[in-house]
C-alpha positions in Angstrom: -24.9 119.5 29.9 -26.0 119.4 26.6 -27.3 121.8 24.3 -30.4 122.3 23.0 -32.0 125.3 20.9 -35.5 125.9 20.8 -37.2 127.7 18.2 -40.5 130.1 18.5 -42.0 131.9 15.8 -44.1 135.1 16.4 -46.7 133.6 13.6 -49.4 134.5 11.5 -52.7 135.9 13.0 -54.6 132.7 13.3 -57.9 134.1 14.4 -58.8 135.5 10.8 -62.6 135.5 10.5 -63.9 133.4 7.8 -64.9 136.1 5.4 -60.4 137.3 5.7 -60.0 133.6 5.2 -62.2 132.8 2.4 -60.8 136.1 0.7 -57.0 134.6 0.4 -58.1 131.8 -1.6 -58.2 131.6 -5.5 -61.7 131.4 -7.0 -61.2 127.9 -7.3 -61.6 126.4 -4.0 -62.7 129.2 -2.7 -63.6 128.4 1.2 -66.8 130.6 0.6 -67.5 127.3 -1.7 -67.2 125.2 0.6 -69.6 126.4 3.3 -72.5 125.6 1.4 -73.5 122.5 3.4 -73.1 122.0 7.6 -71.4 119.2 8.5 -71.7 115.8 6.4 -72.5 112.8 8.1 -71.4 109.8 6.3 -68.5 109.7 4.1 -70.2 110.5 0.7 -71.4 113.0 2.1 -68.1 114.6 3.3 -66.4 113.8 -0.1 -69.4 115.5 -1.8 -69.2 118.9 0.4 -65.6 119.0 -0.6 -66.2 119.5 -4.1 -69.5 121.4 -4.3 -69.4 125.0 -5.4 -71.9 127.7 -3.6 -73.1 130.7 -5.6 -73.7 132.7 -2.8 -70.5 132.9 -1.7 -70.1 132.7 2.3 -73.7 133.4 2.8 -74.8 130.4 4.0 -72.5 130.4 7.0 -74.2 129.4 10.0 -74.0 132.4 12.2 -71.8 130.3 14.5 -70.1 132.5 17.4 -66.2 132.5 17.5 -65.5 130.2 20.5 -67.9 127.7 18.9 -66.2 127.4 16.0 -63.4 127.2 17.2 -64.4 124.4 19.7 -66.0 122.7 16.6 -62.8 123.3 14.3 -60.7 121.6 17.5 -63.2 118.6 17.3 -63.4 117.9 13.9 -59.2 118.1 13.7 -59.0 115.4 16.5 -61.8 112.8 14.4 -59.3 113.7 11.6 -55.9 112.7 13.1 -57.9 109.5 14.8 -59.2 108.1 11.1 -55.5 109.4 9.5 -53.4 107.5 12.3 -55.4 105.1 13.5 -56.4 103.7 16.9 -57.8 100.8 19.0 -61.3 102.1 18.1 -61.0 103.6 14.6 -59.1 101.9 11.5 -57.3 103.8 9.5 -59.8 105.9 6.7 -58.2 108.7 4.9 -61.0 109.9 3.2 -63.1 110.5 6.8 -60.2 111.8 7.9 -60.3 114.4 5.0 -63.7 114.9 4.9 -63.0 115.9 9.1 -60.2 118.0 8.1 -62.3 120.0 5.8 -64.8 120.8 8.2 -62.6 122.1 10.5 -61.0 124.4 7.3 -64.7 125.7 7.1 -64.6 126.4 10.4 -61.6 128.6 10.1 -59.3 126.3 11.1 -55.7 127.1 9.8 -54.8 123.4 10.8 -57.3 122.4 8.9 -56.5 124.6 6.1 -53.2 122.2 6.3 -54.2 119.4 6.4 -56.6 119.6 3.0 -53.7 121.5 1.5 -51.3 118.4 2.7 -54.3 115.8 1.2 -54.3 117.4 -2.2 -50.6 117.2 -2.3 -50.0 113.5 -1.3 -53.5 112.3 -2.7 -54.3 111.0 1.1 -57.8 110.2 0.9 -58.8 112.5 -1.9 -57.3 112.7 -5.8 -54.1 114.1 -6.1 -54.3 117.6 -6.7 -51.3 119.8 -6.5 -52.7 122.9 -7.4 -55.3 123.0 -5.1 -53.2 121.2 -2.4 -50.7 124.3 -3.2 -53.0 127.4 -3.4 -54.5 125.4 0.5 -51.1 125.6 1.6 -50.4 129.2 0.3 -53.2 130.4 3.2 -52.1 128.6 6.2 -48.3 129.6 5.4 -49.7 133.4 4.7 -51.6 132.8 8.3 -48.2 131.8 10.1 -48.7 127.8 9.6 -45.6 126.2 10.1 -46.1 123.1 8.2 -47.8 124.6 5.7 -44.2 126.6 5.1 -42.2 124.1 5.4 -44.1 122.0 2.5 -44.2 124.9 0.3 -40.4 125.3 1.2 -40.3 121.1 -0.4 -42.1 122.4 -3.6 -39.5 125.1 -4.4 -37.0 123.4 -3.6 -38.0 120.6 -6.2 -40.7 122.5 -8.8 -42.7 120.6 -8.0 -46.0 123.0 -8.7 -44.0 125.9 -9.2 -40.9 127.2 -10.5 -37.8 125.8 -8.5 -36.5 128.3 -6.3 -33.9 127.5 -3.6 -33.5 130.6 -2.0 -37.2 130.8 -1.7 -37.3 127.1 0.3 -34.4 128.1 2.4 -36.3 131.0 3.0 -39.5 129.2 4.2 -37.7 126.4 5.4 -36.2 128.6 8.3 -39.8 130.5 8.7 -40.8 126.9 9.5 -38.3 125.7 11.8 -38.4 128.9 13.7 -41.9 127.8 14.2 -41.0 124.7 15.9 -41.8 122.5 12.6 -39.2 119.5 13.3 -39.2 118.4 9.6 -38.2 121.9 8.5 -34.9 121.9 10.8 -34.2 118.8 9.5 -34.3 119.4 6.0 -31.9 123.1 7.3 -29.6 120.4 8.9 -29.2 118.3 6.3 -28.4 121.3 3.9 -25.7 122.6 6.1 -24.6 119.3 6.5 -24.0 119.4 2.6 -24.0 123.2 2.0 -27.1 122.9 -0.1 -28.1 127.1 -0.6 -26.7 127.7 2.8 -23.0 127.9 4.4 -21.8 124.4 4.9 -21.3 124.2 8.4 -21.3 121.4 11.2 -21.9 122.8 14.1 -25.4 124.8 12.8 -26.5 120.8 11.1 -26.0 119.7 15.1 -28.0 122.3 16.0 -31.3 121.8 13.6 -30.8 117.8 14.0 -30.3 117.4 18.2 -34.4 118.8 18.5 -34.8 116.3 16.1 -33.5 113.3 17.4 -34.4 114.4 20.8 -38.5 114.3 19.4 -37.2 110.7 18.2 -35.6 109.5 21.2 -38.6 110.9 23.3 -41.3 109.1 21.1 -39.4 106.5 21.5 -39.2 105.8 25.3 -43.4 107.0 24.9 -44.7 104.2 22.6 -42.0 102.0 23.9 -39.8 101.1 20.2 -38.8 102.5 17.2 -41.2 102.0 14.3 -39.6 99.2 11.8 -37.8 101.5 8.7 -38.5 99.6 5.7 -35.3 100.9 3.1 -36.5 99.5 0.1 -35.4 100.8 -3.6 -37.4 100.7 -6.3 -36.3 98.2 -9.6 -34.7 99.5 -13.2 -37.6 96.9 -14.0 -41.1 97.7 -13.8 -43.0 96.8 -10.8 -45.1 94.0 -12.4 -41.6 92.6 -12.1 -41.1 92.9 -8.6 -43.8 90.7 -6.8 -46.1 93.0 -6.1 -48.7 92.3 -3.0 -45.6 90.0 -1.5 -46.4 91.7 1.8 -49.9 90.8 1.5 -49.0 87.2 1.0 -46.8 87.4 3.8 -49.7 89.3 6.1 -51.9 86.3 5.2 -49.6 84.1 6.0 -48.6 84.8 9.3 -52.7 85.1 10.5 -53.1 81.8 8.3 -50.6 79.6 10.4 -51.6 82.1 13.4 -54.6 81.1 13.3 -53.6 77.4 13.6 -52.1 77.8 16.8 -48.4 78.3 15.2 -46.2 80.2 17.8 -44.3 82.2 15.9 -46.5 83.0 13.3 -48.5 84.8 16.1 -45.1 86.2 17.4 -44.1 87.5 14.5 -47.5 89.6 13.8 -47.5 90.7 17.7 -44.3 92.5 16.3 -45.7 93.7 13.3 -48.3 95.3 15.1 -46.2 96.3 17.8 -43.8 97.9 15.9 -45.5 98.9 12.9 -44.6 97.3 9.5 -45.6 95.6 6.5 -47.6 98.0 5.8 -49.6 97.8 9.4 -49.7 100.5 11.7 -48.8 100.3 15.2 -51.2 98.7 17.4 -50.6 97.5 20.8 -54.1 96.2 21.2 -53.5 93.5 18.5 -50.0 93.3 19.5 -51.3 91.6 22.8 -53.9 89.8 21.4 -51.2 87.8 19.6 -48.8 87.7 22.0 -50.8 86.4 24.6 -51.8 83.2 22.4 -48.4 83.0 21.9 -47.4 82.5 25.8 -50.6 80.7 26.6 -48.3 77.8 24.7 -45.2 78.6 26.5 -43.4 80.9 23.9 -40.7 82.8 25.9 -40.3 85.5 23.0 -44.0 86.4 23.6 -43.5 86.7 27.2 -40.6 88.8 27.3 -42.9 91.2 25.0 -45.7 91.2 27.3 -43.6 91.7 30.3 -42.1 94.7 28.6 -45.8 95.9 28.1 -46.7 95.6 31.5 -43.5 96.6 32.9 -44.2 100.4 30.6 -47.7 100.2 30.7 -47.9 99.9 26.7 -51.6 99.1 25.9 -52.2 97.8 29.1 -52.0 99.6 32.3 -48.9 99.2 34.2 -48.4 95.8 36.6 -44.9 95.2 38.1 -45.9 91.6 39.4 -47.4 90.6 36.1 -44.5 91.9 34.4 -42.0 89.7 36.9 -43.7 86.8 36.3 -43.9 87.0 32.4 -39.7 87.9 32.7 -39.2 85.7 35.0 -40.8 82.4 33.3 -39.4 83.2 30.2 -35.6 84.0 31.8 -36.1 80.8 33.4 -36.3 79.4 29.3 -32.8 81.4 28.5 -34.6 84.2 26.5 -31.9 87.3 26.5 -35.0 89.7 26.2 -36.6 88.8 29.4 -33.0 88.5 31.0 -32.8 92.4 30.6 -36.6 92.7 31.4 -35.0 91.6 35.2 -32.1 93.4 34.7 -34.4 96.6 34.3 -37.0 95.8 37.0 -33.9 95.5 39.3 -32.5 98.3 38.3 -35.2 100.7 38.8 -36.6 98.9 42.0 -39.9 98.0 39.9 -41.6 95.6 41.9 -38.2 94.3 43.7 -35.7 95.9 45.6 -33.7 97.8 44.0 -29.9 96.4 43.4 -27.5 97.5 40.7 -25.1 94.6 41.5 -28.4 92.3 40.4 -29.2 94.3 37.6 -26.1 94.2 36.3 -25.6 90.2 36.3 -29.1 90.1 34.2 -27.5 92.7 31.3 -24.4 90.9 31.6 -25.9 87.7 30.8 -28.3 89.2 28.0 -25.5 91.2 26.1 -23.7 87.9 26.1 -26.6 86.4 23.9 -26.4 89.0 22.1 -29.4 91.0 23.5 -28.8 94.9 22.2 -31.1 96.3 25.1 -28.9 94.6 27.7 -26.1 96.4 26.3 -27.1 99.4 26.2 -28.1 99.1 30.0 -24.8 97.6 30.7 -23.8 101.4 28.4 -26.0 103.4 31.2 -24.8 102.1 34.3 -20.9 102.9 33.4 -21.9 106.1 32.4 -24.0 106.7 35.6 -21.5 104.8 38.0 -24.0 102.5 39.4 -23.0 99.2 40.4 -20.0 99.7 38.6 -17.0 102.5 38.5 -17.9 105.6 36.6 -16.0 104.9 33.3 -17.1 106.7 29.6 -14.8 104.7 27.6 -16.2 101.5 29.1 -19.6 102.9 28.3 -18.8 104.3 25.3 -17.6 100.4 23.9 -20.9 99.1 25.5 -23.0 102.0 23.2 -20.7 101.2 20.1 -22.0 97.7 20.3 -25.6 98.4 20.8 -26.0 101.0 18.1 -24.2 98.8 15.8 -26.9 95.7 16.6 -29.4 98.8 15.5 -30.5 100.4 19.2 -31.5 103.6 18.9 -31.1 105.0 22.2 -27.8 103.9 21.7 -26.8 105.7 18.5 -28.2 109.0 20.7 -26.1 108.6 23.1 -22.6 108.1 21.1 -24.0 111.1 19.4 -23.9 113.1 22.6 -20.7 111.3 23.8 -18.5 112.4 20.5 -20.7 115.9 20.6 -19.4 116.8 24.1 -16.0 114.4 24.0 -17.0 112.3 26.8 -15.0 109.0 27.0 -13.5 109.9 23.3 -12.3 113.4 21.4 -15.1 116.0 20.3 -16.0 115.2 16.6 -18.8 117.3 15.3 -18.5 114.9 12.0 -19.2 112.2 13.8 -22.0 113.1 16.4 -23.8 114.6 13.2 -23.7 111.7 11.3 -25.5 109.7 14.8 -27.9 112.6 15.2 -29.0 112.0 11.4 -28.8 108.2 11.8 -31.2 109.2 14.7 -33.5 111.7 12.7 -34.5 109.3 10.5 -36.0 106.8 12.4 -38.5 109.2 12.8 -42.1 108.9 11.7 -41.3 110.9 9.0 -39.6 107.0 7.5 -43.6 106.0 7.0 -43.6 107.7 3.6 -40.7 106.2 2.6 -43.1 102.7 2.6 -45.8 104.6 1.1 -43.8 105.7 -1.8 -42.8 101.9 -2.5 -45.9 100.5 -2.2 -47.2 102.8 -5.0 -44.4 102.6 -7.3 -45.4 99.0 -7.2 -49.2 99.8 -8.2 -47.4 101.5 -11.1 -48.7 105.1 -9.5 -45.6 106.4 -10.5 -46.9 110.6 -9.7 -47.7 109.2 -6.0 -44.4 107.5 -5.5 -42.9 111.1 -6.5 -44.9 113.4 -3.8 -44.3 111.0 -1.5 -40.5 110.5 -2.0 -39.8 113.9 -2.4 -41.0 114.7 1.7 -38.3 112.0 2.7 -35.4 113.2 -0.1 -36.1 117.0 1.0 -34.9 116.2 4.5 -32.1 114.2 3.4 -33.1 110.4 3.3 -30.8 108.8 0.6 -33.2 105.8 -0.2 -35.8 108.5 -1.1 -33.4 110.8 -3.6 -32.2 107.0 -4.7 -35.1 105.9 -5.9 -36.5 109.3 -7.1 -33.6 109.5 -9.5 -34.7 105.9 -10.4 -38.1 106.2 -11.5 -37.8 110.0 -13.1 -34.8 107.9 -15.0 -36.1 105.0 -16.2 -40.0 105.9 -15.3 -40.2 109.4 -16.1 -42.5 108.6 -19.7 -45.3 107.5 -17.7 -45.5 110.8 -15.5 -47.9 112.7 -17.1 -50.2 114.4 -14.7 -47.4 115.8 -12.5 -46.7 119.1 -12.5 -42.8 119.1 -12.4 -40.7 122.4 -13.4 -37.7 120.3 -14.7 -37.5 118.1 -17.7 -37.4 114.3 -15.8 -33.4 113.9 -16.6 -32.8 116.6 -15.1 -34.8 115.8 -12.0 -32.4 112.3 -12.3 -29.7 113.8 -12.2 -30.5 116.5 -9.4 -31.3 113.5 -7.3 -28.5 111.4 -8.3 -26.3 113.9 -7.4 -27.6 114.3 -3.9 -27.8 110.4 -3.2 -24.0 110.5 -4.6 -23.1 113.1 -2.0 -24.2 110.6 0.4 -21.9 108.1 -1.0 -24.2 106.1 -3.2 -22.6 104.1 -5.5 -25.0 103.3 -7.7 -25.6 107.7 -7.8 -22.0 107.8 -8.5 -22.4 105.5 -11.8 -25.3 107.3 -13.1 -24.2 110.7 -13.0 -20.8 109.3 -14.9 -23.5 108.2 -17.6 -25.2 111.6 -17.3 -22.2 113.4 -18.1 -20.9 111.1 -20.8 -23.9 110.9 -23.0 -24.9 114.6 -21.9 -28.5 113.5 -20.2 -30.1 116.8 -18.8 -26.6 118.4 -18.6 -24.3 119.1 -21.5 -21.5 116.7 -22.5 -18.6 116.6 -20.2 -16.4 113.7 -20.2 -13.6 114.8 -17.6 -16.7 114.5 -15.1 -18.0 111.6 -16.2 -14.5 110.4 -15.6 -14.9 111.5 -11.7 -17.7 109.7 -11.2 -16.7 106.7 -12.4 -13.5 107.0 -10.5 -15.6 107.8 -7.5 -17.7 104.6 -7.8 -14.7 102.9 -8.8 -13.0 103.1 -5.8 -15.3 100.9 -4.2 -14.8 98.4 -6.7 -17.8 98.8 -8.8 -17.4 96.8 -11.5 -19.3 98.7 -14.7 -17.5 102.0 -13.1 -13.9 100.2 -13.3 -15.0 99.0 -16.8 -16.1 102.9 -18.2 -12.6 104.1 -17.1 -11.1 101.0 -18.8 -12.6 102.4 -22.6 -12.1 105.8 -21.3 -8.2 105.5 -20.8 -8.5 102.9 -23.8 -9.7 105.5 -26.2 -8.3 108.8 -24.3 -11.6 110.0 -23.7 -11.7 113.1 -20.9 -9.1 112.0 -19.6 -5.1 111.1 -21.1 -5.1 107.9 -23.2 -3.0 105.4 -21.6 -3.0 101.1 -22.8 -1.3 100.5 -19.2 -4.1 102.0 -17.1 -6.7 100.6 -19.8 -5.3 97.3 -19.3 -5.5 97.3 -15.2 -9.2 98.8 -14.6 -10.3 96.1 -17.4 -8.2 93.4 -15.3 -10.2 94.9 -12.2 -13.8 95.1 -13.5 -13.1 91.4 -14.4 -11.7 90.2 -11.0 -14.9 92.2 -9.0 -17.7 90.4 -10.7 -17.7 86.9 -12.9 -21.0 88.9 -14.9 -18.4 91.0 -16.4 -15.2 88.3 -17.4 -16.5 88.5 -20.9 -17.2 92.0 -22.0 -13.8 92.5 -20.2 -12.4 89.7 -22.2 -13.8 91.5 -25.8 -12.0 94.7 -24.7 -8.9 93.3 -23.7 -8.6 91.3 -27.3 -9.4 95.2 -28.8 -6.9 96.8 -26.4 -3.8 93.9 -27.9 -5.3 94.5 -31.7 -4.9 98.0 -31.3 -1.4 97.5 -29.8 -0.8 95.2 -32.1 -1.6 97.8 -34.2 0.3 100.6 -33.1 3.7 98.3 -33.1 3.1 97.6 -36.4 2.4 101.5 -37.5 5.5 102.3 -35.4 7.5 99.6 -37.5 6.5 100.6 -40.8 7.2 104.4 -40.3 10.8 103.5 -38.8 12.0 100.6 -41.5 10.1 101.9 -44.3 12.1 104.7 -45.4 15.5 103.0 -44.6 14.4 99.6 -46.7 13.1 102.0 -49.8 17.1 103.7 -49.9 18.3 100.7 -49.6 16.5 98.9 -52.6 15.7 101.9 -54.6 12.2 102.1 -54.2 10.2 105.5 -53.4 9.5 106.4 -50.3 6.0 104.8 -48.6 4.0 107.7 -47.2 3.9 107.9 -43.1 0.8 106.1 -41.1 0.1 109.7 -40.0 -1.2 110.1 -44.1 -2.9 106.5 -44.6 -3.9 105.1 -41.8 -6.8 108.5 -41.1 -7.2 107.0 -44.6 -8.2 103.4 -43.7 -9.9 104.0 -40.6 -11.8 106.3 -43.1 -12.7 103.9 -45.3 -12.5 101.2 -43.1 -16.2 99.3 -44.9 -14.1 100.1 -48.4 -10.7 98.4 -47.6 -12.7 95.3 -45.6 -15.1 94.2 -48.3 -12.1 94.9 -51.0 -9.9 92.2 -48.7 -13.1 90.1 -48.3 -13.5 89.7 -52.6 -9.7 89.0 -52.9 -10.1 86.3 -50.1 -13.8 84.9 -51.7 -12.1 85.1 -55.5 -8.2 83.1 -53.9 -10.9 80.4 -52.5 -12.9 79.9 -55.7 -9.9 79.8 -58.2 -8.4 77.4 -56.0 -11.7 75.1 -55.8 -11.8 75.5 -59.6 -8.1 74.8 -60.2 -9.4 71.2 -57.8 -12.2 70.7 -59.8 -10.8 70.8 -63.2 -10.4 67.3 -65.4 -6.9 65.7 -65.6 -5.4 64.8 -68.8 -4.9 61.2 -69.1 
């Protein structure tokens, strides 16, 4: 059996009257303001209403009863979530969805009140406010709002709006996951995964991630695949750089050869809109659109996909015969996808007779092309004995392989298996590092592509909010590249209302990518500490970091611990040590053979150096007994001296060398006597 803890919340009162409602909110947006107008019919109309002041206050309320508002408030937040996600009938508008949302807030909605709160924040489909987007918030978390806590527990936690506070986040954090919010006991896991203002402790980070990845695993098995995770990290350059609007071009492509009858062109966007990526929402409508022209030419890819469709009912309603004859046709090409289609129809009994031993031939046949689905069914039948002796470890190996080929349902499962020490030794480590892996392939990923694409329209504040929901709840991509652009961007964020200078915010968020084993964290906060960005000066942890990154043979890292042992900075100075990590930057990387090269030359000159110093102060005093002469003075007196007045000595050997040359080319050019 496994585990699972729920979470209730008693909650706020949510059936405030209007005039309670209207009285929690500043002056500014005032809700009193924004009954003024009924509800707008077109879109400029909405966006108007959401700005217009009243001076009467709540006056011109229609005298609506409670029921009917509250019927009203439940429409208008179910046109909102249709234009913000998308359908088969409605595109995706974020402003209608807005101007929906804010209706229902008139209405007394504390969803409502949310969801403007959460628009102002991100800037989805209205300009980014975060004052107003905070005080919005402020009322629905007063009112018991779950989400609403958990995003005010993100602003704490970063300042972003308001002064950082981390016990106030924790705080709000575990009034929100109490409620049932499943981003909130995410974000709890990930700090006691880390200790991050709470005990660090593995068992309580299994507990606040399992509901987590369970929501995952169940969406999952729902809309039949995980969403497509696009892990991209923002450039040091700027994103005029980058190729911005590649994905466009690529878009266009793929309908451009599509189109023109080219297979997997329409393949490939069947994917995209089956999966979601690219910047395309899911959309199995369009995803069978394509893949239907697809097999209409024979494409066995396209008609393993549509007999998974039918087979699950996704987008079309469920048909066992159609579904056996788009697997089998394409099984009949060698297609490892439609081989476990069989496999799965078989096992299940879905429009055949039900036989394990069958079902097992078709998953051993797909796993052996590769086919992760058929090996995690190939997982499931040794772990329920079907077919096949009951064996975990044998199930266990099968899961290994799938979840390293990217299955999801796999990586659950090893979670649960090392959780409960089926088939291997309990490991809470390890099953919470699966239930993470788990967690965020969640839909919570989606901002992570929002935050790319504007960094790459140079909306650098946007990129921020949006970053900051994925780096709260632990996603190192998201703290990567928020350490990036408040590093190397942070001049152009003007209109943010951040709490801490930008290198400090670098360095927060370097530090918590590092503690997930970043490397490129690791070298950065060396630089931090050496050059005493947003921290003071410490060179004994600059020294660690470097060390750290070192370790995985990072070649700039192995080089900063090179000129620190060189020079005997932070750490003891030591020729021998110098002289390896300089030997070691230069093996990792040819880009680095000749800065190595310069500091090797300067590591033997200063040896050189040294022997020569050493000399001098033994022989010296022995030579000047021996011929008479007075003693020379020790290197410990001149050579502070010369180092000193390094510039002096150098040009003074420079005019004695220029003045040898010139008497010697006069002494050439004088006449001969005959």
């Amino acid at each position: 059996c496994i585990l699972v803890a729920f979470f209730f919340a008693a909650g706020g009162d949510v059936k405030k009257s209007q005039v309670e409602i209207e009285s929690l909110v500043d002056e500014g947006v005032s809700l009193g303001d924004l009954l003024k107008k009924g509800p707008a019919s077109t879109k400029e109309e909405k966006l108007e209403g959401a700005e217009q002041k009243s001076d009467s206050g709540s006056a011109g309320v229609a005298p609506v009863g409670e029921t009917e508002a509250s019927r009203s408030a439940a429409k208008q937040l179910e046109l909102g979530a249709l234009y913000r996600d998308g359908s088969n009938v409605t595109d995706i508008d974020l402003e209608v969805a807005f101007g929906h949302f804010l209706e229902a807030a008139k209405l007394g909605s504390v969803e409502g009140l949310f969801e403007v709160g959460l628009a102002y924040k991100t800037g989805d489909g209205v300009e980014l406010d975060i004052e107003k987007g905070l005080k919005y918030l402020q009322v629905a978390s007063d009112m018991g709002h779950p989400g609403a806590q958990r995003e005010l527990s993100f602003m704490y936690s970063s300042g972003l709006g308001v002064e950082r506070d981390e016990a106030m986040a924790v705080l709000l954090a575990h009034f929100a996951a109490k409620g049932g919010d499943l981003l909130a006991q995410m974000a709890l896991g990930y700090r006691h995964m880390f200790g991050l203002g709470v005990p660090k402790s593995c068992p309580s980070a299994v507990l606040y991630y399992t509901p987590v990845a369970e929501s995952v695993v169940q969406h999952v098995q729902e809309s039949g695949g995980p969403p497509i995770l696009e892990r991209q990290r923002v450039a040091i350059d700027p994103p005029a750089r980058v190729g911005v609007g590649e994905e466009d071009d690529v878009i266009q492509y793929y309908q451009y050869s599509a189109e023109r009858g080219d297979t997997s062109a329409q393949v490939a966007l069947g994917r995209l809109h089956y999966y979601g990526a690219k910047g395309l929402p899911r959309n199995g409508g369009k995803a069978l659109h394509f893949f239907e022209l697809a097999a209409a030419q024979g494409d066995g890819n396209a008609m393993s996909h549509l007999g998974n469709m039918y087979a699950h009912g996704i987008s079309v309603p469920a048909n066992n015969e159609t579904a056996l004859e788009y697997f089998r046709r394409a099984a009949d090409m060698g297609n490892a996808a439609a081989q476990n289609g069989l496999g799965y129809m078989h096992m299940y009994g879905q429009g055949v007779s039900q036989s394990y031993s069958t079902a097992l031939s078709y998953f051993a046949k797909a796993s052996e092309q590769g086919n992760s689905e058929g090996r995690f069914n190939l997982a499931a039948l040794h772990v329920g004995g079907h077919g096949v002796k009951k064996d975990y470890g044998k199930a266990l190996y099968h899961f290994t392989i799938a979840a390293n080929q990217g299955h999801l349902l796999a990586l659950y499962n090893l979670a649960m298996m090392h959780r409960n020490g089926l088939g291997t030794p309990k490991s809470c480590p390890t099953a919470l590092q699966f239930l993470k892996g788990v967690a965020e392939r969640g839909p919570v990923g989606g901002s992570l592509q929002d935050g790319y694409k504007l960094w790459a329209k140079g909306d650098y504040s946007g990129a921020i909010v949006k970053y900051l929901a994925a780096a709260e709840v632990g996603y190192e991509v998201a703290q990567s590249n928020l350490a990036t652009i408040f590093d190397r961007f942070g001049d152009s964020v003007e209109d943010l209302p951040m709490q801490l200078p930008d290198q400090t915010s670098a360095l927060l968020w370097f530090g918590r990518a590092a503690e997930q084993n970043n490397v490129d964290a690791y070298l950065r906060m060396g630089d931090y500490h050496y050059y005493g960005l947003g921290t003071p000066v410490n060179l004994a942890k600059a020294a660690a970091n470097y060390r750290l990154a070192g370790d995985v043979r990072n070649a700039q890292a192995l080089f900063n611990l090179g000129y620190m042992h060189h020079h005997g900075l932070g750490i003891p100075q030591d020729h021998h040590l110098a002289k390896r990590y300089y030997d070691m930057a230069g093996e990792t990387t040819k880009d680095a053979q000749i800065p190595v090269m310069l500091a090797l030359w300067a590591l033997w000159l200063d040896d050189t150096i040294a022997t020569i110093m050493t000399t001098v102060d033994r022989e010296g005093p022995r030579l000047a007994v021996k011929f008479g002469l007075p003693l020379p003075p020790p290197s410990s007196v001149w050579l502070p001296l010369l180092q000193a007045y390094w510039d002096v000595v150098l040009a003074t050997v420079l005019v004695g060398i220029l003045s040898i040359v010139l008497s010697v080319r006069a002494a050439r050019l004088r006449p001969r006597r005959s």
